[in-house]
Structures are given as structure tokens and as C-alpha cells.
N, C-alpha and C positions, 0 to 999 in steps of 0.2 A: 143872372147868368153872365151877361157881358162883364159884370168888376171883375169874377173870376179869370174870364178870357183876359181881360185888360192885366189883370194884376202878373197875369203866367206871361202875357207878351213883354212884363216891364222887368222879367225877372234878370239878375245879374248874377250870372255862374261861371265859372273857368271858361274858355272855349272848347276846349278838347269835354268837358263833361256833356254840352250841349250839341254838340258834331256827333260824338256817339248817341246820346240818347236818340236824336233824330233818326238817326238810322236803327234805333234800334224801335222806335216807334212803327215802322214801317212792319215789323212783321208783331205788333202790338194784339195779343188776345183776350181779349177782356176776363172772359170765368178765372183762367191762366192767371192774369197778372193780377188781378183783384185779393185774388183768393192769397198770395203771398203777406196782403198787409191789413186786410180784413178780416172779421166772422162776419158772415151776413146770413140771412134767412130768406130775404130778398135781393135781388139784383137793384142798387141804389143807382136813384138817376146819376147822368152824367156830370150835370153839378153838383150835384151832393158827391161823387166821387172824388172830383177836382178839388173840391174845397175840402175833403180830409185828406189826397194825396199829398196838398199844396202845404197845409197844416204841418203832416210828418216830413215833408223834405225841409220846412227853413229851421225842423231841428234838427234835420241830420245836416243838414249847412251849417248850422252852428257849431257842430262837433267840427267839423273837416276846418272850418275858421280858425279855431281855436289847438287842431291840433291833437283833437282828444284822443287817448289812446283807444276809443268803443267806434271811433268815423269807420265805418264800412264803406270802401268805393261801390261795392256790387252793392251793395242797399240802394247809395244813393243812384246808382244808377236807373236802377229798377224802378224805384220812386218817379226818375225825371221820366224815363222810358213810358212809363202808367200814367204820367201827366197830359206828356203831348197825345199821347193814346185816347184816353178820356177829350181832350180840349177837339184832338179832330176827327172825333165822335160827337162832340157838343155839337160843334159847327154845320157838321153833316147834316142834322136835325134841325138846327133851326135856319137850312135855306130850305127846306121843303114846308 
């Protein structure tokens, strides 16, 4: 669980991508945002969500790198937005 925490604190994004996402994490609803990038049967731990949100955002980083004409900003957003969402729902759990 902490590599994942470790690897989303070491991540390198625009600023303005991770300013928004932050705030947009703030009003983060799990069933809500899961379900945009998921099917699931069950509600997946918070790291097992981390480590597929984390997965699908350094492809959609890849596109926006390169320029692609398929980069979605509101994808990637929503990706980063369900990241920090999920990482401080991780956190929350493991001080108790």
C-alpha cells in the first residue's frame, strides 16, 4: 500500500493539472467517480483502486505528452481527481 502512496506523492504533472485536481478531490465520491472508469461487482479496496486509477492516468499522460489528438483533459482530470480521492481514503484507514 505505501509504494502506491509513495509512487502518487513522486508523481510529475503540469501544475495547473494537480491545483485543479486537488480541489477537485475535495468534493471526491467514491461509487460517483469509480464507476466513470470501472465495471466492478464489488467495491475494490482503496489500493487496488489506486493502482488501476494510477495505471489508466500515465496512459492518458502519455497521450497529453505526446500531443495525441484522443488526450482528454476532463478524463485526465477525473483520473487525477479519483486518485488523490482513493490515496486520502487509503490514508484515512490506515491511521485508524
Amino acid at each position: 500500500m505505501q509504494d502506491i502512496l509513495c509512487k502518487l506523492e513522486q508523481i510529475r504533472r503540469p501544475r495547473f493539472l494537480l491545483r485543479f485536481a486537488r480541489l477537485g478531490a475535495l468534493e471526491y465520491t467514491r461509487n460517483q467517480h469509480l464507476k466513470r472508469h470501472f465495471t466492478y461487482d464489488t467495491m475494490p479496496s482503496h489500493s487496488e483502486a489506486l493502482t488501476w486509477l494510477f495505471e489508466l492516468e500515465v496512459k492518458v499522460d502519455a497521450r497529453r505528452r505526446t500531443d495525441s489528438a484522443t488526450y482528454s483533459l476532463i478524463e485526465h482530470m477525473d483520473l487525477l481527481i479519483a486518485m488523490l480521492g482513493e490515496a486520502r481514503l487509503l490514508r484515512a484507514t490506515q491511521s485508524h
